[in-house]
N, CA, C and O of each residue as an XYZ file, in Angstrom:
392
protein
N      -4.026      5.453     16.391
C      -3.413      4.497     15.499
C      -3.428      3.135     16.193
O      -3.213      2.974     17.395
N      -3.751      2.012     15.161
C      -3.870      1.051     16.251
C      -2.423      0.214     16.171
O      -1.543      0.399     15.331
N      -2.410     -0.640     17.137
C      -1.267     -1.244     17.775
C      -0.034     -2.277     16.968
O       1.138     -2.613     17.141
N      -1.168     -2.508     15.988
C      -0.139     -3.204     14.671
C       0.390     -1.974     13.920
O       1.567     -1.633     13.809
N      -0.614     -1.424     13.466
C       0.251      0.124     12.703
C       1.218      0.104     13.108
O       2.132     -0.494     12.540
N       1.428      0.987     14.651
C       2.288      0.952     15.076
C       3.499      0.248     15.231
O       4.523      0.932     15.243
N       3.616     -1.151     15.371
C       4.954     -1.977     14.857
C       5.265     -2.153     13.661
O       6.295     -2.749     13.345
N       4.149     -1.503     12.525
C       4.552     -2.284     11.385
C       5.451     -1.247     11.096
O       6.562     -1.503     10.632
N       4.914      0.416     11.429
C       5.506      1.190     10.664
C       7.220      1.116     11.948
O       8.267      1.407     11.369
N       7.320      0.838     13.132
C       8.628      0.449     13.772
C       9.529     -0.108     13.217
O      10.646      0.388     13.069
N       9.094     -1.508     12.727
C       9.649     -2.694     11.845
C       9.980     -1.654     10.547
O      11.162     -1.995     10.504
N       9.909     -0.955      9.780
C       9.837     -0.510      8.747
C      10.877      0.722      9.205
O      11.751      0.684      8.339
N      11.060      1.314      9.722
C      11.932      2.248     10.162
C      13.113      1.320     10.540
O      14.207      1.465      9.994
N      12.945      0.602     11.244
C      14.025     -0.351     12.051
C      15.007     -0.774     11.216
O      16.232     -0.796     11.339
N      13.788     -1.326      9.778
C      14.555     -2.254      8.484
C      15.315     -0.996      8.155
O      16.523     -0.947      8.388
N      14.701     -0.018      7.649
C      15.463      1.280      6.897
C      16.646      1.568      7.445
O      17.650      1.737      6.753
N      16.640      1.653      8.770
C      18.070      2.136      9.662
C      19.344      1.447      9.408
O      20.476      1.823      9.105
N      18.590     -0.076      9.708
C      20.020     -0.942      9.462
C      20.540     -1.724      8.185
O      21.596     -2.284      7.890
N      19.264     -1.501      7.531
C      19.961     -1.738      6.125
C      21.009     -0.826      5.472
O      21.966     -1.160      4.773
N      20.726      0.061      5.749
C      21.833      1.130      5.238
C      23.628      0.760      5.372
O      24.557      0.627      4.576
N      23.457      0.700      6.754
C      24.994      0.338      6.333
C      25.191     -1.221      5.317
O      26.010     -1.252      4.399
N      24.571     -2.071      5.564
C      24.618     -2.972      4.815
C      24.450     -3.151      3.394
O      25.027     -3.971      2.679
N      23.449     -2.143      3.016
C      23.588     -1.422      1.347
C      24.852     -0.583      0.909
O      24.913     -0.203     -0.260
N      25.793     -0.299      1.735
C      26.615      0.771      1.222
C      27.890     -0.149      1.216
O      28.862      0.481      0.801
N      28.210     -1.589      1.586
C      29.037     -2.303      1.050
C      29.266     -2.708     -0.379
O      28.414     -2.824     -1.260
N      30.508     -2.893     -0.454
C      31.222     -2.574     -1.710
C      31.339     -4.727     -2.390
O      31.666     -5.822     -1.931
N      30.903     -4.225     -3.462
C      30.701     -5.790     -3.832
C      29.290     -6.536     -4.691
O      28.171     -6.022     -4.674
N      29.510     -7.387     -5.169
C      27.853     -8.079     -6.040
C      26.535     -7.546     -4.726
O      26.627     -7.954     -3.568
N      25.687     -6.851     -5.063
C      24.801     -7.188     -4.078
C      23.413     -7.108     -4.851
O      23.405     -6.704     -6.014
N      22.154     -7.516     -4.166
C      21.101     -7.422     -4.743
C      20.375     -6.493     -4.171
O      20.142     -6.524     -2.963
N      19.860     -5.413     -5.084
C      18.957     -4.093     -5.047
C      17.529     -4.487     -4.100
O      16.613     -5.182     -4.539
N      17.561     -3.962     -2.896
C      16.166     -4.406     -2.161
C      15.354     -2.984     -2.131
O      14.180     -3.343     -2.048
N      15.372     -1.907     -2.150
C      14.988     -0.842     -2.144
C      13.799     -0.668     -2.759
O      12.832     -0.208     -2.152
N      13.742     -1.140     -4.454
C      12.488     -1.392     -4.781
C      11.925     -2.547     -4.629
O      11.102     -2.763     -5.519
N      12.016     -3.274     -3.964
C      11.526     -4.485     -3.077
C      10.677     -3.871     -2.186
O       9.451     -3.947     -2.269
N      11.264     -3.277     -1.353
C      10.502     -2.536     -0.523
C       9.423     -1.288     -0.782
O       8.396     -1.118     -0.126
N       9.735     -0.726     -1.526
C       9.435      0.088     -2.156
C       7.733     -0.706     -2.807
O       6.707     -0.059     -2.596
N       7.670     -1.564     -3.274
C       6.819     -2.554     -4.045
C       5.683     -2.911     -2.664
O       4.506     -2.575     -2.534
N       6.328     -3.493     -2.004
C       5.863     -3.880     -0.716
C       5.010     -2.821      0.293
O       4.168     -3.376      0.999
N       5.131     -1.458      0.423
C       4.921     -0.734      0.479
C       3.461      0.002      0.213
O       2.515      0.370      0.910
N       3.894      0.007     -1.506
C       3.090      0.290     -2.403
C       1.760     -0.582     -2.294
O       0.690     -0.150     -2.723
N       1.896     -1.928     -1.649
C       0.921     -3.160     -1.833
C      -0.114     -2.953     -0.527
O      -1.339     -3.079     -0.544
N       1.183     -2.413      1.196
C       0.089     -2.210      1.986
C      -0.485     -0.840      1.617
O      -1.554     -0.729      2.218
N      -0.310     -0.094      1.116
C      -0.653      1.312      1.742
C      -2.110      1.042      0.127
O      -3.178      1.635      0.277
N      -1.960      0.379     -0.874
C      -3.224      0.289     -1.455
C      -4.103     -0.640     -0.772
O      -5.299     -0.367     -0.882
N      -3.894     -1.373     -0.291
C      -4.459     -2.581      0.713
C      -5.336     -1.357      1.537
O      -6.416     -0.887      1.180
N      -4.653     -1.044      2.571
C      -5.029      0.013      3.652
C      -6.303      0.846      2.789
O      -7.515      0.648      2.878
N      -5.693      1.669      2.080
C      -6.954      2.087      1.351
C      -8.012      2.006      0.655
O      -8.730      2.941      0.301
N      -8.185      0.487      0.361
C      -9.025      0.220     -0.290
C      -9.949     -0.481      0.927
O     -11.177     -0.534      0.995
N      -9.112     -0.913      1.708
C     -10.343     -1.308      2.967
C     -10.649     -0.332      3.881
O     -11.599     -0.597      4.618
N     -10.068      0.791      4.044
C     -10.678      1.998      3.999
C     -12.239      2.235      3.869
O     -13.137      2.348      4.703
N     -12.191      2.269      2.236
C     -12.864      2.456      1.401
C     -14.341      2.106      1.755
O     -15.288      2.887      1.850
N     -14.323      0.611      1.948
C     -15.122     -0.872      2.065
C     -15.748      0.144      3.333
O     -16.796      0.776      3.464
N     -14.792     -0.013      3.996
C     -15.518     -0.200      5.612
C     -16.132      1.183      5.682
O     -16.584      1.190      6.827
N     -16.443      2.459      5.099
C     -16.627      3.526      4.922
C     -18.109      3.283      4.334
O     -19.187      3.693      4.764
N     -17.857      2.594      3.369
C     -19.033      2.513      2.067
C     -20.278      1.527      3.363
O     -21.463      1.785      3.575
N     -19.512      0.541      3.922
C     -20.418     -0.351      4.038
C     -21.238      0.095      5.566
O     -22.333     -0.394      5.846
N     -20.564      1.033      6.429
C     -21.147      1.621      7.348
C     -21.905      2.978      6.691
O     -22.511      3.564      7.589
N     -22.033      3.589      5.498
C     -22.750      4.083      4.970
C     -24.263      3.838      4.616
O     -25.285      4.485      4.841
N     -24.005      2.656      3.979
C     -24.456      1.820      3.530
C     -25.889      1.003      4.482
O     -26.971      0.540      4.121
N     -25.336      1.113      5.556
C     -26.076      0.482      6.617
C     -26.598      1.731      7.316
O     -27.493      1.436      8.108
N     -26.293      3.161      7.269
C     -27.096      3.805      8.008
C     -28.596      4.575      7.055
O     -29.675      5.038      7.423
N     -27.930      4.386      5.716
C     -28.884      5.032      4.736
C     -29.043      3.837      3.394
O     -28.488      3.974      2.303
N     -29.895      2.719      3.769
C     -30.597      1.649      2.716
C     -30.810      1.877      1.368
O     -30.648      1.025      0.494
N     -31.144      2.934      1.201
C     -31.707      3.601      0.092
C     -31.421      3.632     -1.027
O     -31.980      3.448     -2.108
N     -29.354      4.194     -0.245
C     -28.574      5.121     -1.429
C     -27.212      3.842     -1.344
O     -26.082      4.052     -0.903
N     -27.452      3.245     -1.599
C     -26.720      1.609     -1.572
C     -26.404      2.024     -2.620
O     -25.261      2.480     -2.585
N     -27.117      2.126     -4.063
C     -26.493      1.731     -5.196
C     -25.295      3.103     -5.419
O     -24.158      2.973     -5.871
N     -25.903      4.307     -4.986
C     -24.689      5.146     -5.370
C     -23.501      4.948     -4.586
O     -22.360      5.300     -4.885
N     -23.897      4.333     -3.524
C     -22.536      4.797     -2.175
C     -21.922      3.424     -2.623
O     -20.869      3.467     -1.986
N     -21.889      2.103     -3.380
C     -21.337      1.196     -4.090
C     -20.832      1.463     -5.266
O     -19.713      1.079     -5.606
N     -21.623      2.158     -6.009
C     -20.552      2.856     -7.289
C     -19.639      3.188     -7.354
O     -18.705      2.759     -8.031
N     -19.726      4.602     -6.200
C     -18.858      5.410     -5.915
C     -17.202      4.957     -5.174
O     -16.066      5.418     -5.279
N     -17.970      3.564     -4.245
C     -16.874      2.861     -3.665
C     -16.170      2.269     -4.857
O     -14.948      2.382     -4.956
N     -17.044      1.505     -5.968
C     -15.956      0.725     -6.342
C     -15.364      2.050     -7.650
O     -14.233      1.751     -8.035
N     -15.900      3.334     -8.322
C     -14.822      3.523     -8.380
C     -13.614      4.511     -8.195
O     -12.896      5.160     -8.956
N     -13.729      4.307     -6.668
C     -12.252      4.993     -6.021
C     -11.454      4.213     -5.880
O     -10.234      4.309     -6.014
N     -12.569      2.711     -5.374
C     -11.435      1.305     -5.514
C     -10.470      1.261     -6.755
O      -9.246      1.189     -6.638
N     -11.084      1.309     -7.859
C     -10.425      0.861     -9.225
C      -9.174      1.850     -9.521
O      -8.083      1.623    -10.045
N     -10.012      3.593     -8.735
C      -8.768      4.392     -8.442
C      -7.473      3.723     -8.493
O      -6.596      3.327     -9.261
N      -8.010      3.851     -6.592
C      -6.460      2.848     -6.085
C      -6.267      1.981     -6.760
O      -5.104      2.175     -7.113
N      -6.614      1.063     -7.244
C      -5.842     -0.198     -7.705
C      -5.207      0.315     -8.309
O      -4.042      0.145     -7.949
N      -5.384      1.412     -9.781
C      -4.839      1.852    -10.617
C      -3.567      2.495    -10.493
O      -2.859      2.674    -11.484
N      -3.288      2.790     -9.549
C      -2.335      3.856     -9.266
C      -1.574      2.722     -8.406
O      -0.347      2.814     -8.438
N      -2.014      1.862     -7.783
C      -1.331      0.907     -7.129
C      -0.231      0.215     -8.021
O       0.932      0.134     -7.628
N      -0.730     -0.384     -9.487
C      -0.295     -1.231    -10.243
C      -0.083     -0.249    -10.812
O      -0.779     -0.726    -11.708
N       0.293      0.990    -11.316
C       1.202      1.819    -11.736
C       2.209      1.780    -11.030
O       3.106      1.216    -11.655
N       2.523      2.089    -10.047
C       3.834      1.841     -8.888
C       4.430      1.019     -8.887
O       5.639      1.242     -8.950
N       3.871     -0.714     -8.804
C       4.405     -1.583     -8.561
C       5.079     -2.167    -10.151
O       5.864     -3.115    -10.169
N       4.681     -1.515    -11.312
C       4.665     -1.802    -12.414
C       6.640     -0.937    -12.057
O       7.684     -1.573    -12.196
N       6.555      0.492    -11.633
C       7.674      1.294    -11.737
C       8.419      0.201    -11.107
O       9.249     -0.382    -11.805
N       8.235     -0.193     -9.802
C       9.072     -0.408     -9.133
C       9.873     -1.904     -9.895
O      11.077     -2.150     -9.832
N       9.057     -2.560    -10.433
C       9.533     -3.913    -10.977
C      10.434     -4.173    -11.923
O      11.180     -5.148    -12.008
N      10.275     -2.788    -12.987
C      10.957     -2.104    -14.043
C      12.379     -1.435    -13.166
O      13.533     -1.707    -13.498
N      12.142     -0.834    -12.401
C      13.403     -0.542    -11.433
C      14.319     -1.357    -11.105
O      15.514     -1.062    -11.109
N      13.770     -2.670    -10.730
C      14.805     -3.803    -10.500
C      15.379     -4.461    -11.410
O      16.562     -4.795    -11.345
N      14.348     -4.817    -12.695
C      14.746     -5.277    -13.885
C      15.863     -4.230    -14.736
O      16.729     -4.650    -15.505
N      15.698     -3.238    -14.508
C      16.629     -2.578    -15.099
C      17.980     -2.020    -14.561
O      18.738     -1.405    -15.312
C-alpha cells in the first residue's frame, strides 16, 4: 500500500474516532456523516477508475493490436463505476436534504 493510502485511510479513522464524541452532543448540530460518506464515495470511485486507466493502458502497450477492445472494455467498467458512484452520492445528498 503506498504511503499516502496509508495516511489517508489514518486521517479517516482518526476523523471517525473523534468525531464521535462530538456528534453525540445534545443541541442544533449539522449532520456530517453523509458528508463523509459522499466524500468517500468520490475517492474510492476516483481510485477505481484510475485503476482501470492504468490497467487498460499498460495493456494496451504490451498488445497494439487489441487497443480497440481493451478501450471498450475500459470505458465500459468506467461508466460502471461512475454509475454506481453517482448513485451513492445521489443517496447520500438526499440523506442530508432530508
Amino acid at each position: 500500500m503506498s504511503r499516502v493510502l496509508q495516511v489517508s485511510w489514518c486521517f479517516v479513522i482518526a476523523l471517525l474516532f473523534f468525531a464521535t464524541p462530538a456528534l453525540a452532543a445534545d443541541g442544533p448540530m449539522i449532520v456530517l456523516d453523509p458528508a463523509i460518506g459522499a466524500g468517500l464515495i468520490m475517492l474510492g470511485g476516483g481510485f477505481g477508475i484510475s485503476k482501470i486507466g492504468t490497467a487498460a493502458v499498460e495493456s494496451m502497450a504490451r498488445q497494439p493490436e487489441a487497443a480497440k477492445d481493451i478501450s471498450g472494455a475500459m470505458l465500459l467498467a468506467a461508466a460502471l463505476i461512475e454509475g454506481a458512484t453517482f448513485f451513492a452520492l445521489i443517496v447520500c445528498i438526499l440523506v442530508i436534504v432530508l
